[in-house]
Each structure stands twice: as C-alpha cells, then as structure tokens.
N, C-alpha and C positions, 0 to 999 in steps of 0.2 A: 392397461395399467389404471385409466382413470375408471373403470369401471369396476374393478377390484377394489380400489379405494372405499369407490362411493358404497358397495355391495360392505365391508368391514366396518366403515362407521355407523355408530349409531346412532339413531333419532336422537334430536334435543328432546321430545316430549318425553322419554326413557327413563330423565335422566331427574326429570324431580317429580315429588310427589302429588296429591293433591294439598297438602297440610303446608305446601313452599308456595304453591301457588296463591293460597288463599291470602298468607302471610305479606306477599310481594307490595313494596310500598303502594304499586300503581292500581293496584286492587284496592285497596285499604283505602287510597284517598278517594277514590271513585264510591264505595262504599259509605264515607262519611258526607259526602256528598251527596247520595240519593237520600240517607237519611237525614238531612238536615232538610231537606227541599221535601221531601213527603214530610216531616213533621209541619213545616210552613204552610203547606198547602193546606194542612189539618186544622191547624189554628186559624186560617182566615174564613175554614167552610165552619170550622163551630162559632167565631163571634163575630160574623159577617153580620147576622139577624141582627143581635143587639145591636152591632152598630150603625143599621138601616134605620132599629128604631130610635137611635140615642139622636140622631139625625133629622129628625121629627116627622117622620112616615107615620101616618098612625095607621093607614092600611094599605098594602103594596099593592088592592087591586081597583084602588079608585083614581083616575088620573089625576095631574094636577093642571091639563088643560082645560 
C-alpha cells in the first residue's frame, strides 16, 4: 500500500513553475540582497581612490616610515 501511494503522488517540483519560483518571497529577498551588497561593494571600489587621496596620500607607493 505504502508503495502504491508513494508510486501515485506527484513530485512537489511538478507542481509549479519556473515564473512561481522566481516570484517566491524567499527568492526575491535574497535577490535584493545580493543586489544591494554588489551595488556596495561597487561604490567603495570606485571612490575608495578619492578617498585614500581626500586622506592626504599624495603617493600610495612612498611609505610613511
């Protein structure tokens, strides 16, 4: 019996699509997520420089010992 059962039902993956999946809140906040953190990571690699030099670096490869 229990193998009749299992053999009748069908898969959960069956049973929605790709366009449910995408949509699923836990997708979507995961989603906004990496794109808030790659956008971050974005803006500290482009005004990282300025702000070495705002800093008063005038050359990154002269020590300051």
């Amino acid at each position: 019996m229990l193998e009749a059962n299992l053999r009748d039902e069908k898969p959960a993956h069956a049973l929605h699509s790709v366009k449910d999946r995408l949509i699923h809140p836990r997708v979507l906040l995961l989603s906004v997520t990496y794109f808030f953190f790659t956008m971050g990571l974005y803006g500290v690699s482009f005004w990282l420089p300025t702000l070495v030099k705002a800093s008063g670096v005038s050359d990154p490869l002269i020590s300051a010992f």
